[in-house]
Legacy VTK file of the C-alpha trace (Angstrom):
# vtk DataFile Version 3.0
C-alpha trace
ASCII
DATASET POLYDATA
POINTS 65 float
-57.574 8.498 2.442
-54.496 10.744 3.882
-55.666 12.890 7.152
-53.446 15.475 7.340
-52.627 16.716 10.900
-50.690 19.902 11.926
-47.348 19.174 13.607
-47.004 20.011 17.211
-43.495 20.276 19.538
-43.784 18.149 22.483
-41.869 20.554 24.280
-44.489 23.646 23.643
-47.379 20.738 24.472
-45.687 19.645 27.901
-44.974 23.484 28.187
-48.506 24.805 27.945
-50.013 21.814 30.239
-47.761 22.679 32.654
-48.949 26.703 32.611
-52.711 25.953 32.970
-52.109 23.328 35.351
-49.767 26.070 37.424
-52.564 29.037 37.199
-54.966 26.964 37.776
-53.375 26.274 41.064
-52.887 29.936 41.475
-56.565 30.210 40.953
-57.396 27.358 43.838
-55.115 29.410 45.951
-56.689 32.649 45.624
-60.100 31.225 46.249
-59.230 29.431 49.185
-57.044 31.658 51.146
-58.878 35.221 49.844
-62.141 34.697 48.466
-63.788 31.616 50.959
-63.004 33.462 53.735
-64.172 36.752 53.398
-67.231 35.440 51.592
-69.655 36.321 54.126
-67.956 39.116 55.552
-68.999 42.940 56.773
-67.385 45.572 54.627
-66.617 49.002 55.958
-64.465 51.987 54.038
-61.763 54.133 56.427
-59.909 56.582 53.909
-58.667 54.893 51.088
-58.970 51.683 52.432
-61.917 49.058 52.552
-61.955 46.776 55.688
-63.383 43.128 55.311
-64.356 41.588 58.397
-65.197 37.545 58.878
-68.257 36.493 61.378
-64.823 35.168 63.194
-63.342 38.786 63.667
-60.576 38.011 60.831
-60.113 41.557 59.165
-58.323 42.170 55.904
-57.625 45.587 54.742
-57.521 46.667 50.855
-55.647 49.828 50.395
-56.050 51.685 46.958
-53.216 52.070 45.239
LINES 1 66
65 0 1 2 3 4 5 6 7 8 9 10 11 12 13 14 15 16 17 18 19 20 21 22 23 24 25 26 27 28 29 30 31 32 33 34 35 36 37 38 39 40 41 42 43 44 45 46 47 48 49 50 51 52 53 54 55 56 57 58 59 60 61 62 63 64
């Protein structure tokens, strides 16, 4: 019996580990330092902008672009 397997570069394996591992970093990051805090927060709109503010008084301000 022959099992016939498609040939892979290591380089492009290493390569694409490497990538998820990195965004899912990235992904850690953004959850941690944006989305955790601001999780329970009070939202108010001033222009263009939306305010988030934390039970803590932490503010961050999203501008549209």
């Amino acid at each position: 019996m022959h099992i016939a397997t498609e040939p892979k570069d290591f380089f492009q394996i290493v390569f694409e580990r490497a990538l998820a591992e990195a965004e899912q970093d990235y992904d850690e990051g953004v959850r941690s330092d944006l989305i955790k805090p601001f999780a329970r927060s009070t939202c108010t709109k001033q222009g263009n902008a939306l305010v988030l503010i934390t039970a803590t008084g932490e503010e961050m301000v999203l501008e549209k672009q």
